[in-house]
N, C-alpha and C positions, 0 to 999 in steps of 0.2 A: 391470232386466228379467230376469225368470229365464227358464232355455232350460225346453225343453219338448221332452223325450227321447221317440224314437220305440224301438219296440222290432219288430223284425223278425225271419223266419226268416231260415236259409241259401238257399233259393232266389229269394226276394224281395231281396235283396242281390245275389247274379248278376244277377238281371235287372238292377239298377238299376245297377251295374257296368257292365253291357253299355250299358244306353240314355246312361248317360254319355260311355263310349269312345268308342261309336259315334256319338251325335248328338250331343252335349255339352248333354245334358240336365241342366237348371237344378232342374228339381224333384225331380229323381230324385237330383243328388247333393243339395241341399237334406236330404230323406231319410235319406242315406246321411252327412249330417252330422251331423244330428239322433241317429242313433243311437251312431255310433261316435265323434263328439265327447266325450262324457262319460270314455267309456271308456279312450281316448286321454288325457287333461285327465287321470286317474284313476293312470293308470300311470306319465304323466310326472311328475306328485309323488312318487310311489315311487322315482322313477329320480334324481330331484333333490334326495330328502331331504330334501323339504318343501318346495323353495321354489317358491310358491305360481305366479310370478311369469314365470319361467322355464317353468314345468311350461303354463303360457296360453300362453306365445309358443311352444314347441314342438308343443303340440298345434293350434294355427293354421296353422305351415309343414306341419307334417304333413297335417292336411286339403289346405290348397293344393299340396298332392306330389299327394295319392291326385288332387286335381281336374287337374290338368297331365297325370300320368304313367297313367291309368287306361286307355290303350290299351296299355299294358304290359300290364296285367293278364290272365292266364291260367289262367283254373278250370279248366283241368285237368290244373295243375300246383300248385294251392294253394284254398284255401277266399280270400274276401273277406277277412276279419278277419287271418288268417294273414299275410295282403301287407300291409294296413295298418300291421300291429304293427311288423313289418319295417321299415316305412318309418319308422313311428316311432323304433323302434329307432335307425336308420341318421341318424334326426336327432340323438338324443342324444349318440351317437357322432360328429358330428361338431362337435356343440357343445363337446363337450368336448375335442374337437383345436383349436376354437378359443379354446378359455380358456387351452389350456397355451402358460404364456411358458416360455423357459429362465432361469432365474435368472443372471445375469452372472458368471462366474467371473472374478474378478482375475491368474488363474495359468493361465489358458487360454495355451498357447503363443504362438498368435496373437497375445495384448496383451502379451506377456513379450517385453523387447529379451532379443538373441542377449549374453550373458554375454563374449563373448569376439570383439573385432573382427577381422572376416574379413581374412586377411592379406594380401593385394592392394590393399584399403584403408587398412591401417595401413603399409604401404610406401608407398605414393600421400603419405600425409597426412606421413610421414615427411620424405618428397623436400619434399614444397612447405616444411614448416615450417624445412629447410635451406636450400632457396633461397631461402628472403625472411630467413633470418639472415644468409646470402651478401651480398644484394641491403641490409639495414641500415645493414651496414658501408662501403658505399660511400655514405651520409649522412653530410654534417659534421654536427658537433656538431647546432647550434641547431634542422638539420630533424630529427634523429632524437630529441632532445629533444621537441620539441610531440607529435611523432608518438606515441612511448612515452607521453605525460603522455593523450594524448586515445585510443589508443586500448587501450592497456592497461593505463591505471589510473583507464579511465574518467571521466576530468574534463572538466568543460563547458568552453569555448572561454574564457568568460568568466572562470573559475577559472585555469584555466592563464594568462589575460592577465593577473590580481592576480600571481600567485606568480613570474612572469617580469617581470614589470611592463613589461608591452608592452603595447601597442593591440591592442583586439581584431582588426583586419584585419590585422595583422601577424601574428596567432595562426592568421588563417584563409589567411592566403596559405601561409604557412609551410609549414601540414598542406597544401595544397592543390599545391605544390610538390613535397614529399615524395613523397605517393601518386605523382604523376606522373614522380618519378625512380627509383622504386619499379617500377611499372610496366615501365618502360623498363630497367631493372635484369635485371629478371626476365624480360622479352621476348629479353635479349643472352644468360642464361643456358640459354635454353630452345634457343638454335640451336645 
């Protein structure tokens, strides 16, 4: 379907301007889209460097502004077309605030750990890694054995019960024992 462009002066536009704001007359911006649709459609290709596509959906928000916002409108601060353009304007500009992403910086501070561990936590982490070597030492052998096997050299329960050649529950009482003289270890050194 092609449009079918109206062509007006500048006081025929006031007027129709006015019977918009004022009554929200249907024919009158009808009219007033008829003429400055094209025109608008015309310049948002310019402004979008062709594309075709974008330059339709902006010139359509644009109309629905002048149709919303046309008790704003002030002839005696500006011609009809002048406010239009503006508003179209004011669309492209803010399409284009909505297309800008920031690109992800890897090095942005924000995503970069602190290079050097704040010293209050590295005393912190200091103490504890002393009291639970404190607190080891008072493990006989066989519990600080599973314990070291399961949790600092990472071996499964099941592994540690081949290489000890124990029952698995005796591998799991064992650590389970531990932790909890460990615990209690650590609770004595902490008073």
């Amino acid at each position: 379907m092609e449009e079918e462009t109206v062509s007006l002066d500048a006081e025929r536009i006031k007027a129709l301007m006015s019977a918009v704001a004022e009554s929200r007359d249907i024919v009158a911006f009808e009219l007033l889209y008829r003429h400055f649709y094209p025109r608008v459609r015309s310049y948002m290709v310019k402004m979008t460097r062709g594309n075709r596509i974008l330059a339709e959906e902006l010139a359509q928000e644009t109309m629905m502004r002048v149709w919303h916002k046309a008790t704003l409108f002030d002839p005696s601060k500006a011609q009809a077309s002048t406010w239009i353009f503006t508003i179209a304007r004011n669309q492209m500009i803010d399409s284009v605030r909505r297309a800008i992403k920031p690109d992800f910086d890897p090095n942005d501070p924000a995503f970069v750990p602190d290079e050097f561990e704040a010293a209050d936590s590295l005393i912190e982490r200091q103490q504890s890694a002393a009291a639970l070597r404190g607190a080891m030492t008072t493990l006989k052998g066989r519990y600080a054995e599973v314990l070291r096997m399961s949790f600092f050299e990472g071996l499964t329960h099941s592994t540690i019960a081949e290489k000890l050649n124990l029952p698995i529950g005796t591998v799991k009482s064992r650590i389970r024992l531990a932790c909890e003289k460990l615990r209690v270890a650590l609770q004595d050194e902490a008073k």
